[in-house]
VOBA-1610 file (N, C-alpha, C; in pm, whole numbers, padded with zeros to 5 digits, always signed):
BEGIN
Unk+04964-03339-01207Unk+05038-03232-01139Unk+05183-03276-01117Unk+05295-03179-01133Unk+05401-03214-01124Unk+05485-03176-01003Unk+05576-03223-00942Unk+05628-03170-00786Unk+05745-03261-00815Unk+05873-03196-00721Unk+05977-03233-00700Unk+05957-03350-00591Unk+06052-03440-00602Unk+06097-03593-00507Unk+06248-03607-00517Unk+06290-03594-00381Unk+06478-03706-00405Unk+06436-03786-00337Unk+06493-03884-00429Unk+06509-04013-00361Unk+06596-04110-00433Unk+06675-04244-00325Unk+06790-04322-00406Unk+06751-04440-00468Unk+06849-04468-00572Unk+06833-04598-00647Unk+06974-04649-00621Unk+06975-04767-00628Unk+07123-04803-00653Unk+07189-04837-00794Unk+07288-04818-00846Unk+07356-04812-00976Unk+07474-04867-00961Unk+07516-04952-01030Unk+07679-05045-01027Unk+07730-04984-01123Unk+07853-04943-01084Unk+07912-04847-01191Unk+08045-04929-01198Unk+08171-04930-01281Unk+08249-04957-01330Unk+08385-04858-01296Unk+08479-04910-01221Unk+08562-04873-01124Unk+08558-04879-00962Unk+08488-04803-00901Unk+08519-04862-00739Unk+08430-04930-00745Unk+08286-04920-00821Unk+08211-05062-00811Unk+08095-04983-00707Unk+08088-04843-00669Unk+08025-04828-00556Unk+07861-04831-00571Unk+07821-04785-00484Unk+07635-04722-00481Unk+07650-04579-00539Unk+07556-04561-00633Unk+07573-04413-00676Unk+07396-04339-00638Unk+07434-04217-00594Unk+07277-04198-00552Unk+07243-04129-00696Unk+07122-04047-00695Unk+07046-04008-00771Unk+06952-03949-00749Unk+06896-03861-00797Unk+06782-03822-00737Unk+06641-03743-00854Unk+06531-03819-00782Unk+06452-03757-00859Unk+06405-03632-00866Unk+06395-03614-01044Unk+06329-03446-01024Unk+06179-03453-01021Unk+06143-03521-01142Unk+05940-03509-01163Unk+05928-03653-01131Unk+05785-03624-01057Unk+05736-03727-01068Unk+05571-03670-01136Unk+05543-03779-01204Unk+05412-03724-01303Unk+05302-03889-01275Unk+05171-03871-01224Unk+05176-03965-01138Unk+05235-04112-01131Unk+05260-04226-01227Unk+05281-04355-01228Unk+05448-04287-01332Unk+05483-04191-01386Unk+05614-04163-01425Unk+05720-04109-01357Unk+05859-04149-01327Unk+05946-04051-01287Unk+06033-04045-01360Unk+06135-03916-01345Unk+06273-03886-01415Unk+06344-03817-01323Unk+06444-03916-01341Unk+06520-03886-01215Unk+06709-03865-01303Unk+06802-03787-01207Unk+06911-03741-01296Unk+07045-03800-01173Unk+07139-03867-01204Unk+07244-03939-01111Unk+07373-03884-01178Unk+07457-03951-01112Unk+07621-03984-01170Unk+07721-03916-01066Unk+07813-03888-01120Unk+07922-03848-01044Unk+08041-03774-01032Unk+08096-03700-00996Unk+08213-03600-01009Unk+08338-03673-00966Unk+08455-03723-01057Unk+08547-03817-01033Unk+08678-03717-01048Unk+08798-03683-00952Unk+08954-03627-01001Unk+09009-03730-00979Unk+09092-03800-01062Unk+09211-03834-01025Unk+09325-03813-01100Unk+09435-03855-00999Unk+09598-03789-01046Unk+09677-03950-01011Unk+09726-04016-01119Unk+09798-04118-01127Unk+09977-04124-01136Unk+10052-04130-01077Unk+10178-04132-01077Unk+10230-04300-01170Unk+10263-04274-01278Unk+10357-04393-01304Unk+10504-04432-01281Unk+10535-04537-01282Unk+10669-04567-01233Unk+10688-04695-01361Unk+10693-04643-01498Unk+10699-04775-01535Unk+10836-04867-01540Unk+10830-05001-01583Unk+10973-05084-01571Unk+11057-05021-01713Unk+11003-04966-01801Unk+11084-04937-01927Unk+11050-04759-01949Unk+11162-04620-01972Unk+11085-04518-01961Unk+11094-04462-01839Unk+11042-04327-01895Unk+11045-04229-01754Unk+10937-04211-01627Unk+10972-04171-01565Unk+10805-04157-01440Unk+10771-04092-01497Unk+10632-04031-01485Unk+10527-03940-01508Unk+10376-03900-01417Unk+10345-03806-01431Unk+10231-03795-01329Unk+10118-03744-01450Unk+09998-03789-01438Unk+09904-03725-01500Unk+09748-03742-01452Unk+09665-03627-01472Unk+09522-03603-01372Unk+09444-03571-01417Unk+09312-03616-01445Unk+09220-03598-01483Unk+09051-03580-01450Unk+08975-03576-01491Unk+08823-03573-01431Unk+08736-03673-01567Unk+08771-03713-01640Unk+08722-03774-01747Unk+08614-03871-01713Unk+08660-03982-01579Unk+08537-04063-01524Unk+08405-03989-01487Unk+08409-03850-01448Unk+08269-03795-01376Unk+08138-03847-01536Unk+08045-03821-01472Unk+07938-03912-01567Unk+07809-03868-01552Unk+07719-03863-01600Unk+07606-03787-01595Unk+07501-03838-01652Unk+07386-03899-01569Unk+07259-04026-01637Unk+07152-03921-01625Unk+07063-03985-01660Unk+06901-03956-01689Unk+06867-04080-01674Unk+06709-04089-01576Unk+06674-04270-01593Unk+06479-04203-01571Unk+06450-04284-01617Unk+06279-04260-01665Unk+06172-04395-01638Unk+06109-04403-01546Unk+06016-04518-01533Unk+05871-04496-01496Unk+05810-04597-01547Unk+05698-04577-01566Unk+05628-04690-01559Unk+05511-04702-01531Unk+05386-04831-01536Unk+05324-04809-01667Unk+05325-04947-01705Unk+05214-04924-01845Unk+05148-05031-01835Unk+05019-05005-01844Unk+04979-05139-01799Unk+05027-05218-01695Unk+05093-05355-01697Unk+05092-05440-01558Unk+05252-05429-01597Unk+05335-05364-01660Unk+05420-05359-01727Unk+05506-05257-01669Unk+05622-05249-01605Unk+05751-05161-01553Unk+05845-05101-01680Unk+05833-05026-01678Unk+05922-04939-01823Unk+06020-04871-01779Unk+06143-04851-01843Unk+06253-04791-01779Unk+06351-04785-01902Unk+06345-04639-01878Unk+06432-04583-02045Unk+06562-04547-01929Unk+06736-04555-02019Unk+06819-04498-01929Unk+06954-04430-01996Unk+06990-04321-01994Unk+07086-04318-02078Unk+07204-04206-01950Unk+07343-04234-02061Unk+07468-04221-01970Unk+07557-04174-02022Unk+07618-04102-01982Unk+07787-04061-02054Unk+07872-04038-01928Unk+08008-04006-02012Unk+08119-03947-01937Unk+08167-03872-02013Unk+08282-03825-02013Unk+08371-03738-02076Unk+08532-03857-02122Unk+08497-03952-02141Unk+08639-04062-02224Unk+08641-04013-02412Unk+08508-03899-02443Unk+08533-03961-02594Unk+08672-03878-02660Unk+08748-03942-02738Unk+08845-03825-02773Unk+08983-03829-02707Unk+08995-03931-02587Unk+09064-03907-02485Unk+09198-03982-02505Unk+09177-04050-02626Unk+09359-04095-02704Unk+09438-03955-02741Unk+09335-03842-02748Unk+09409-03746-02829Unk+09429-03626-02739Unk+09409-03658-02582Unk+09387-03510-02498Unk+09282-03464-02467Unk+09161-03532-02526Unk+09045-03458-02558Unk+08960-03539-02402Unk+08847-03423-02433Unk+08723-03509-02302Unk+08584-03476-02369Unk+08594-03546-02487Unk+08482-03510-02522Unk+08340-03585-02454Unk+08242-03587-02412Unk+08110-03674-02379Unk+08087-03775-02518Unk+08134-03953-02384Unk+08120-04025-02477Unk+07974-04117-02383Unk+07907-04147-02524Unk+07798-04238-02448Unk+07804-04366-02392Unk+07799-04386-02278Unk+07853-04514-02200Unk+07728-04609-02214Unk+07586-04539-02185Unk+07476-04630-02192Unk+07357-04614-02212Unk+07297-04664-02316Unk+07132-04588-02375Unk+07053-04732-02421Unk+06959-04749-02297Unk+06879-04892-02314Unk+06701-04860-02273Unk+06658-04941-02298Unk+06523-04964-02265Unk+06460-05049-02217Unk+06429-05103-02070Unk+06379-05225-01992Unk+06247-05240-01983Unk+06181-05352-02032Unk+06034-05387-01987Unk+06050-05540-01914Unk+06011-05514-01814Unk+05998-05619-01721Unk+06179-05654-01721Unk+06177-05765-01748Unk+06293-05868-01768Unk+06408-05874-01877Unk+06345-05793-02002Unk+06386-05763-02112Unk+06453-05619-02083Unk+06571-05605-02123Unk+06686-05536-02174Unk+06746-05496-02309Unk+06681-05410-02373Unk+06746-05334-02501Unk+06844-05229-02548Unk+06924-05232-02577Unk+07005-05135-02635Unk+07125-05139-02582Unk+07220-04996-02574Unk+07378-05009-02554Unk+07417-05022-02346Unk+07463-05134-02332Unk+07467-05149-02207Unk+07577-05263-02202Unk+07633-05291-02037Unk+07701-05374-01990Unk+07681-05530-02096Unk+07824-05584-02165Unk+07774-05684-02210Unk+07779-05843-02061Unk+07714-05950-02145Unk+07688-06035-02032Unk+07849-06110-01978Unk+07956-06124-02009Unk+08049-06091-01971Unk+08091-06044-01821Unk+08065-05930-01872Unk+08051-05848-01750Unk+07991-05851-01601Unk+07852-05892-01631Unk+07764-05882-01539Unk+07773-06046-01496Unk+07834-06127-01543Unk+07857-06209-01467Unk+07997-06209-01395Unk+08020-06139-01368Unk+08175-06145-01291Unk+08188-06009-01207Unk+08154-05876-01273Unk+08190-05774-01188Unk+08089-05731-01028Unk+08020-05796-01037Unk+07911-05768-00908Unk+07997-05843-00783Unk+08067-05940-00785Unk+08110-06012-00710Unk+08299-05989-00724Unk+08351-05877-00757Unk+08481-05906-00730Unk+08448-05734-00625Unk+08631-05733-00602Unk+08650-05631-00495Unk+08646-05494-00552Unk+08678-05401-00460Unk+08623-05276-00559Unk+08743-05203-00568Unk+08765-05143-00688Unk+08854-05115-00791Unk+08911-04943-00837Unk+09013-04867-00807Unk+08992-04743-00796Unk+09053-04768-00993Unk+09109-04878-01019Unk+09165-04854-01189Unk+09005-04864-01280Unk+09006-04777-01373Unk+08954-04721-01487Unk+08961-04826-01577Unk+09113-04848-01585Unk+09160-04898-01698Unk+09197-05099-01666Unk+09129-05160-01733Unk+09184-05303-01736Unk+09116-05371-01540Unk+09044-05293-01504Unk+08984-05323-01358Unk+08985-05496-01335Unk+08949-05514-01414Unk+08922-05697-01355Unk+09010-05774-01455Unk+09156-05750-01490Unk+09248-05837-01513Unk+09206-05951-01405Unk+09259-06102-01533Unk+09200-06192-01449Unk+09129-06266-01458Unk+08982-06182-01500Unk+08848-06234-01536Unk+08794-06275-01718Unk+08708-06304-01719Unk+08655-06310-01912Unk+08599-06188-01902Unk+08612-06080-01835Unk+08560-05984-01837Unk+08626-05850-01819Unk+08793-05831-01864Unk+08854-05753-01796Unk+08869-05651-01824Unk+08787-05579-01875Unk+08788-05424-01863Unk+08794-05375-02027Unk+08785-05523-02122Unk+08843-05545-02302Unk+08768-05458-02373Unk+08774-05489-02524Unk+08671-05457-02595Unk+08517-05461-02581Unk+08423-05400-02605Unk+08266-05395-02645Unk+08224-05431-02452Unk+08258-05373-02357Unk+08221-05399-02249Unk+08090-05311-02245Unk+08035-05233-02314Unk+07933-05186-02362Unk+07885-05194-02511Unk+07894-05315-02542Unk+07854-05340-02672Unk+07711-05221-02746Unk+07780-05152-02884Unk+07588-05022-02892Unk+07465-05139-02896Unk+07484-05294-02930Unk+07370-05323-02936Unk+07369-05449-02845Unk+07290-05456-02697Unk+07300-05614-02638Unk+07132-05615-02590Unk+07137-05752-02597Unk+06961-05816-02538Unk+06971-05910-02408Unk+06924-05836-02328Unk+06927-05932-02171Unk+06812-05954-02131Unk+06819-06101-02133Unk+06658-06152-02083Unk+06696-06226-01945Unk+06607-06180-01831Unk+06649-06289-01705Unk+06529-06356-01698Unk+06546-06452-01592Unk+06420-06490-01548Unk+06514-06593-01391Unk+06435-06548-01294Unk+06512-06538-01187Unk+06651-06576-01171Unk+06741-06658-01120Unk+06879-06627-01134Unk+06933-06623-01277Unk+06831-06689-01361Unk+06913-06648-01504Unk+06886-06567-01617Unk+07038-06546-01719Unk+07082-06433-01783Unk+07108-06504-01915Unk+07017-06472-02030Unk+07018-06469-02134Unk+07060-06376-02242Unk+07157-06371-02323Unk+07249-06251-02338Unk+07295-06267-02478Unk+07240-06158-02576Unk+07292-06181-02711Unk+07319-06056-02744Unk+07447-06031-02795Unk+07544-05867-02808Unk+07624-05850-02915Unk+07585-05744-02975Unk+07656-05723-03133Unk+07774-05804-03123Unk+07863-05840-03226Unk+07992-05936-03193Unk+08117-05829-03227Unk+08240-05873-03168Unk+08352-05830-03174Unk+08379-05833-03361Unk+08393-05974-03356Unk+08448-05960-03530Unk+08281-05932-03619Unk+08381-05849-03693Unk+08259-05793-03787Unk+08230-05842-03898Unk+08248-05963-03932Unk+08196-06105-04029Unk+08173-06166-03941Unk+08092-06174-03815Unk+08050-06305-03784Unk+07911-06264-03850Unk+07866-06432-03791Unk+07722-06465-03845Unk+07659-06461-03772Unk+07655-06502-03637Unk+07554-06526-03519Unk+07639-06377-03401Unk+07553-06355-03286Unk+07604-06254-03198Unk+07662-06328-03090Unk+07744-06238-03027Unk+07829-06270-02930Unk+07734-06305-02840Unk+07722-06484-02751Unk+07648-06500-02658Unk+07677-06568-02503Unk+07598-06474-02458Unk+07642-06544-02264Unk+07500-06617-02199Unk+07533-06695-02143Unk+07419-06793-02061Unk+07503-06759-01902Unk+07421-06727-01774Unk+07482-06730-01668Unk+07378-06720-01556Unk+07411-06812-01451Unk+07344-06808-01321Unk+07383-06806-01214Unk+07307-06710-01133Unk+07363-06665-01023Unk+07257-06672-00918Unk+07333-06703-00797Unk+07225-06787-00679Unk+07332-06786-00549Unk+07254-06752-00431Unk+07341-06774-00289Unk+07302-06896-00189Unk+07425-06912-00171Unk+07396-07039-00041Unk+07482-06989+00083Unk+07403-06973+00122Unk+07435-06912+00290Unk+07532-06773+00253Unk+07629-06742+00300Unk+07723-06691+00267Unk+07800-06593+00153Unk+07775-06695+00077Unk+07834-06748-00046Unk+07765-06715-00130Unk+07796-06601-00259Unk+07706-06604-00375Unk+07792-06617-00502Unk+07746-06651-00653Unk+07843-06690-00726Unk+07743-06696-00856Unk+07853-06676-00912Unk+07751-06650-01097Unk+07859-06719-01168Unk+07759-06841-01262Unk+07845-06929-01361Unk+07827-06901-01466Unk+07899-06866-01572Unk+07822-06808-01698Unk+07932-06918-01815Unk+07843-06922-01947Unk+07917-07003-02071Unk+07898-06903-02185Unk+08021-06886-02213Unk+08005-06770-02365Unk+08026-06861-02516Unk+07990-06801-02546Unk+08027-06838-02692Unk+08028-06723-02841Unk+08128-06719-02904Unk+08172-06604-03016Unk+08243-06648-03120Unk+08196-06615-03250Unk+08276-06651-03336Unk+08373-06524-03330Unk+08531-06631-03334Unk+08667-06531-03404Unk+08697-06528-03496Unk+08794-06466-03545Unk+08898-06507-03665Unk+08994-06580-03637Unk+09003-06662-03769Unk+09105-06777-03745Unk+09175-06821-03908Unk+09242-06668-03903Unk+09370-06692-04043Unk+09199-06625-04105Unk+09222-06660-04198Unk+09130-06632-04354Unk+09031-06687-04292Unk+08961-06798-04183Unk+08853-06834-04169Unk+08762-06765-04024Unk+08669-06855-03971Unk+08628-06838-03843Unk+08641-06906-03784Unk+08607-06968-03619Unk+08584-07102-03603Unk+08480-07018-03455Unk+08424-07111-03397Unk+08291-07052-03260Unk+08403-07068-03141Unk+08479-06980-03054Unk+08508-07018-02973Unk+08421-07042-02826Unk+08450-07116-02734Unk+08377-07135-02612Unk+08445-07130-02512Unk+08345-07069-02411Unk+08441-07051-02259Unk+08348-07043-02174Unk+08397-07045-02004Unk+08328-07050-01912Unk+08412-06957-01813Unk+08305-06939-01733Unk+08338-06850-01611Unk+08267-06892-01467Unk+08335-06912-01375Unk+08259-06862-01256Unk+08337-06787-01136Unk+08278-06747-01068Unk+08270-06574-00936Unk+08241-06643-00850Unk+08245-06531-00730Unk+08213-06603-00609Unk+08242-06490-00506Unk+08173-06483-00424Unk+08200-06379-00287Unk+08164-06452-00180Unk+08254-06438-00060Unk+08187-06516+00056Unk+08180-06405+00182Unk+08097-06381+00199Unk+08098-06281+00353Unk+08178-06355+00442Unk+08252-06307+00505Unk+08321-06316+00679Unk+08320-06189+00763Unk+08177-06204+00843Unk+08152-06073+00876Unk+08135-05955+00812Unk+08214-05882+00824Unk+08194-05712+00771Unk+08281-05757+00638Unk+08411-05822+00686Unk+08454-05843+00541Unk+08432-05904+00450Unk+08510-05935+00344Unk+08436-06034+00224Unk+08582-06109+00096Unk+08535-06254+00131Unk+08668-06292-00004Unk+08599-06348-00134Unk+08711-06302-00231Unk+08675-06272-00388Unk+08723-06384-00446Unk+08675-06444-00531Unk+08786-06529-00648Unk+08679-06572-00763Unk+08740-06547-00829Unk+08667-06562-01000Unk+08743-06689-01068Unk+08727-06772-01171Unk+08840-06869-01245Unk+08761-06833-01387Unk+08812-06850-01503Unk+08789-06856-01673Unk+08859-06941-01739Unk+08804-07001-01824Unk+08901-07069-01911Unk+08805-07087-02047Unk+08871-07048-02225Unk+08818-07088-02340Unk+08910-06996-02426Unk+08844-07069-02558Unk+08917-07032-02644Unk+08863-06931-02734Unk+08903-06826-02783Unk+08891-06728-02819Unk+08825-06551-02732Unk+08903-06594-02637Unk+08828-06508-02522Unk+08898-06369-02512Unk+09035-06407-02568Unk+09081-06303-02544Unk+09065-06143-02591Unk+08941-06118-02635Unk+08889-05956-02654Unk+08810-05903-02563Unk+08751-06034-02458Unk+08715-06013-02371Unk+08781-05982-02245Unk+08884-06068-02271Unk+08973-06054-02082Unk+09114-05942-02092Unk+09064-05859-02213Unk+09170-05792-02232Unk+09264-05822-02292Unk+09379-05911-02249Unk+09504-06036-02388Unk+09393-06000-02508Unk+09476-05977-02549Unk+09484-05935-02708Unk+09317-05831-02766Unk+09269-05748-02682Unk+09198-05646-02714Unk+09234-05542-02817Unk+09366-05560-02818Unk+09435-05443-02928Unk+09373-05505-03060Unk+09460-05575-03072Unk+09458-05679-03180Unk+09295-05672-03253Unk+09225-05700-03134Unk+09086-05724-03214Unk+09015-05624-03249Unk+09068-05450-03224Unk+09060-05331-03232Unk+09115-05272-03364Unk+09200-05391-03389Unk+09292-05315-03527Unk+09439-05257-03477Unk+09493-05304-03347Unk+09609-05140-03311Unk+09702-05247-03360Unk+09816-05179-03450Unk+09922-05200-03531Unk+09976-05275-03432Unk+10055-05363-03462Unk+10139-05410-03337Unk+10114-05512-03227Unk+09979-05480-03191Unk+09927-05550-03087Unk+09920-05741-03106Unk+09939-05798-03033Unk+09958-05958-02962Unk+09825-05987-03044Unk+09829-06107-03113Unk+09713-06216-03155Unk+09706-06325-03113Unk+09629-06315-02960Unk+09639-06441-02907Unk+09483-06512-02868Unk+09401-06471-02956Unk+09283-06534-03013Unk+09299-06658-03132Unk+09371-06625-03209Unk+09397-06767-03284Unk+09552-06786-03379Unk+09565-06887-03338Unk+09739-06926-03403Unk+09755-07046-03498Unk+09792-07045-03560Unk+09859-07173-03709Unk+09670-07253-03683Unk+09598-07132-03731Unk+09523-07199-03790Unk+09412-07265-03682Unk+09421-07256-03583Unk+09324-07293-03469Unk+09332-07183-03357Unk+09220-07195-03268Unk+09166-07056-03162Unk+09265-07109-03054Unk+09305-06990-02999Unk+09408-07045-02870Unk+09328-07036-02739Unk+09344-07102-02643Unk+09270-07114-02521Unk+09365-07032-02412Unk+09272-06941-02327Unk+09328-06883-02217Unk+09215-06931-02065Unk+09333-06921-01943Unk+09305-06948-01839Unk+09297-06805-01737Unk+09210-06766-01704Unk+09266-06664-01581Unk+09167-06668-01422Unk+09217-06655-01362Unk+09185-06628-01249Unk+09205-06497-01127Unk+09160-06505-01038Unk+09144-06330-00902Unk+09114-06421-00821Unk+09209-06371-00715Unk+09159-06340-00533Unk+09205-06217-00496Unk+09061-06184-00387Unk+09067-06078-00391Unk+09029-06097-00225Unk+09075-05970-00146Unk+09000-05959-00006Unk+09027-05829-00016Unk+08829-05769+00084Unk+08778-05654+00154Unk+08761-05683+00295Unk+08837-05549+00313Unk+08815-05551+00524Unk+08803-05383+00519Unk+08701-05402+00600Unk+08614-05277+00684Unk+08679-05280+00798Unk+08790-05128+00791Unk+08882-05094+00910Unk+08760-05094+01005Unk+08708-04951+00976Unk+08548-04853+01039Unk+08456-04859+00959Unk+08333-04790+00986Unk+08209-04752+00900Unk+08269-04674+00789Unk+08372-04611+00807Unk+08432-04507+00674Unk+08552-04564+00616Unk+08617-04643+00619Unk+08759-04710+00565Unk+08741-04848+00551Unk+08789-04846+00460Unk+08770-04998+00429Unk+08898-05007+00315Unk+08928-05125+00274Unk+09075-05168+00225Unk+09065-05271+00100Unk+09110-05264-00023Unk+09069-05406-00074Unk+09167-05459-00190Unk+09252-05583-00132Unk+09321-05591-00188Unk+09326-05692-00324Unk+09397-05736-00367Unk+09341-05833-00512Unk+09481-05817-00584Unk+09468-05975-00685Unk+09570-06049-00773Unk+09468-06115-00870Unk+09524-06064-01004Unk+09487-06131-01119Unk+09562-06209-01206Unk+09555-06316-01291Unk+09635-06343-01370Unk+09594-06373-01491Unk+09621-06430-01615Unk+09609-06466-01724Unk+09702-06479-01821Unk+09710-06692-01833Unk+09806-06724-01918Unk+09712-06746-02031Unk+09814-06752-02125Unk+09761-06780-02293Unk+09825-06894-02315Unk+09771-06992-02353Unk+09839-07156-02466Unk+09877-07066-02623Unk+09972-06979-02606Unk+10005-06970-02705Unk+10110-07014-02720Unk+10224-06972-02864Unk+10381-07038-02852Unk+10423-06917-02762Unk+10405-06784-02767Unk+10496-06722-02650Unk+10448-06714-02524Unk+10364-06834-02488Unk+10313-06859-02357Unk+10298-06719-02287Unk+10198-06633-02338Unk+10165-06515-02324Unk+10121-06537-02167Unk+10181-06446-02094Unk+10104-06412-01940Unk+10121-06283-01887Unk+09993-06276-01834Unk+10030-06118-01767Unk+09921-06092-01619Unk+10009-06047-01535Unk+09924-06026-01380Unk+09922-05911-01361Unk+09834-05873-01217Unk+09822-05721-01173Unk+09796-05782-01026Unk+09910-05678-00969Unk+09866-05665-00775Unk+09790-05554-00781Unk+09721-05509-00676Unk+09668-05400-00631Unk+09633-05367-00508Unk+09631-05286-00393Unk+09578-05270-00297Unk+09507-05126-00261Unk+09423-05089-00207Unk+09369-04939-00191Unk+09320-04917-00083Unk+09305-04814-00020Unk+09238-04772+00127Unk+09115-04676+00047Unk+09004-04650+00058Unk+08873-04589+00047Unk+08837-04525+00159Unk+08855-04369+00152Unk+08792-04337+00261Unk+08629-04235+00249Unk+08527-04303+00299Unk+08396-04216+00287Unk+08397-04089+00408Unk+08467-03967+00340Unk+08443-03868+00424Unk+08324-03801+00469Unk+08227-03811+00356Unk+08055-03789+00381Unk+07990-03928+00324Unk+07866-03884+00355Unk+07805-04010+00254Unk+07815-04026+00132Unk+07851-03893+00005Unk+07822-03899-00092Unk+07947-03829-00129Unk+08083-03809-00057Unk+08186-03783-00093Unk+08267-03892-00074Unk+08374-03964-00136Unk+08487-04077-00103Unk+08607-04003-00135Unk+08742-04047-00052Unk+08862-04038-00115Unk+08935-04145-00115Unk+09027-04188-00201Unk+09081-04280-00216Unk+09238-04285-00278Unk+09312-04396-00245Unk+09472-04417-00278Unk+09446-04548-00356Unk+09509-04609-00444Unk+09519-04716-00491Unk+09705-04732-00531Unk+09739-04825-00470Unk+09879-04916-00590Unk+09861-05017-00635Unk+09932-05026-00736Unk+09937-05118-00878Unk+10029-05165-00884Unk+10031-05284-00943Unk+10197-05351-01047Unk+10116-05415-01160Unk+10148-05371-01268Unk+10099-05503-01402Unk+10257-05548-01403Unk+10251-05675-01471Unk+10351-05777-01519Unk+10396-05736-01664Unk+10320-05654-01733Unk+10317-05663-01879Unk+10205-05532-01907Unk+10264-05507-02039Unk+10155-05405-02079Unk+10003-05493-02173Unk+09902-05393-02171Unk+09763-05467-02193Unk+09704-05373-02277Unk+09645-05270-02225Unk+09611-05198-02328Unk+09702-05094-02381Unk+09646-05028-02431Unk+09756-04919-02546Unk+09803-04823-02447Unk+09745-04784-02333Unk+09775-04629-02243Unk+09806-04713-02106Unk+09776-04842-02073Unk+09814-04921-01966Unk+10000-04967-02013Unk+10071-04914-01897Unk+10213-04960-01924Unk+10253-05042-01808Unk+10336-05155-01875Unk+10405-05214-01721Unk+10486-05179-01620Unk+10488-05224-01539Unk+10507-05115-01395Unk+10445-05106-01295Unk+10448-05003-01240Unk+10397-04967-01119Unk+10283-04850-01097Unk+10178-04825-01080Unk+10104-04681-01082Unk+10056-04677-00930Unk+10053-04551-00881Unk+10006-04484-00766Unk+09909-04367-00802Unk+09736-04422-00750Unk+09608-04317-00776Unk+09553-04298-00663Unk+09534-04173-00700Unk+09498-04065-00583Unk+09356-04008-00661Unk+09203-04011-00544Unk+09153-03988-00615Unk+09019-03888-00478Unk+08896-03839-00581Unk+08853-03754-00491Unk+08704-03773-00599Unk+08581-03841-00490Unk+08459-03897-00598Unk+08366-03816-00534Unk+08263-03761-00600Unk+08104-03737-00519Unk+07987-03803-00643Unk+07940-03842-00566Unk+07809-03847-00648Unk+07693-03839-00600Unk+07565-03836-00647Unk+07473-03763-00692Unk+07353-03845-00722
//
């Protein structure tokens, strides 16, 4: 027999980082399907250092899941799929692009989802009203394949076993992350080691890198800091994402005269809870490159969040990048104004 149920799950989403509710429609007895996501406006003012101001506003983040679970046997099943409206959106367009379509049994993780990258670093930084380039800073900054269509995540309690289609499309082996994450008092923190083959001139070579995060409660509030350092990272931390995309023009600071170049980056970040409804969170990223043009580029940011209902937020964010990063990210200054519900 079939009957309606709401009820919440929690979902880490990509930008403020928040709780997204959801709610179920059927439940069929040991199956449910349940439908989430979110209604996102925002209107961004630029001020860049080169060029004119401009204002421009959109709804492109709102997003729309389906998630399906079930018992089979002694066995937890969980089909999940996701979009937004980004596809198309170099050209004006909002077309529905698929953000995430996987399949979980137990521990095991299949299909297009968060690569491990990611999930070792974004659970633990501050929360983020930018879209675009969010965790400058990190091995994880917002780059290429942050939803790789094909990744495999195996845990087994704090750890994350992680193998994801690769960036360059002659490698041999897949892009891979090892990472563990564990709290002591306070304090929680995820160490992760990647490894990817790049290009390097006419050849390849395996680059390697490491990461670790960290959050420490102080009371209601909470401080952030992430560190990275390896070589060939940069499609991950954003530095040189163009490049590994193909965009004409773009910085190659994955590998130089013949060897992989090594980058360093790091975030601190602090959250303070004015009230139960405001809260504030500010943050600094950086990332130098060992290249010859000693490539570097930072981002300030600060934002006020205000939860006017439970399931409505509004929010302000300012910006400074040091440098431009991606193709629609310019250096400068941006001011976002924004208005979320979800569901």
């Amino acid at each position: 027999m079939l009957y309606i149920k709401k009820l919440s799950f929690g979902l880490a989403v990509l930008g403020v980082c928040a709780q997204a509710q959801a709610i179920d429609l059927v439940t069929n007895a040991d199956t449910t399907l349940g439908i989430g996501g979110y209604v996102k406006a925002e209107g961004i003012f630029y001020s860049p250092d080169e060029g004119e101001s401009e204002f421009k506003g959109n709804a492109r983040q709102s997003r729309i899941n389906l998630k399906t679970t079930k018992k089979v046997e002694d066995k937890k099943l969980t089909g999940f799929i996701e979009g937004d409206f980004y596809g198309n959106a170099a050209n004006g367009g909002s077309d529905l692009r698929l953000r995430h379509a996987y399949v979980q049994v137990n521990d095991l993780t299949v299909g297009k989802t968060w690569n491990g990258q990611f999930l070792a670093v974004y659970p633990l930084l501050t929360e983020q009203l930018d879209f675009r380039g969010t965790g400058l800073g990190t091995i994880s900054g917002g780059g290429a394949d942050i939803r790789p269509d094909l990744t495999v995540h195996y845990t087994h309690k704090g750890l994350r076993f992680t193998a994801q289609q690769p960036v360059y499309e002659e490698a041999n082996l897949p892009d891979m992350v090892v990472s563990y994450k564990n709290n002591i008092s306070d304090l929680s923190y995820n160490l992760a080691v990647t490894a990817r083959e790049a290009k390097n001139g006419n050849d390849s070579d395996v680059g390697l890198g490491a990461s670790l995060a960290g959050k420490l409660k102080l009371g209601n509030d909470s401080l952030h800091a992430s560190v990275f350092n390896g070589k060939g990272m940069g499609v991950y931390s954003t530095v040189c994402v163009g490049k590994a995309l193909g965009v004409t023009g773009a910085i190659d600071c994955d590998a130089e005269n013949g060897e992989l170049v090594s980058q360093t980056g790091f975030t601190v970040g602090y959250r303070h809870k004015f009230t139960e409804k405001l809260l504030s969170n500010m943050r600094y990223g950086e990332i130098n490159v060992d290249d010859a043009a000693n490539t570097s580029v930072n981002v300030k940011s600060i934002n006020l969040v205000y939860n006017y209902l439970p399931d409505l937020d509004f929010g302000i964010e300012w910006r400074d990048r040091s440098d431009k990063t991606l193709s629609k990210v310019k250096k400068g200054q941006q001011v976002e104004i924004m208005a979320k519900y979800s569901f």
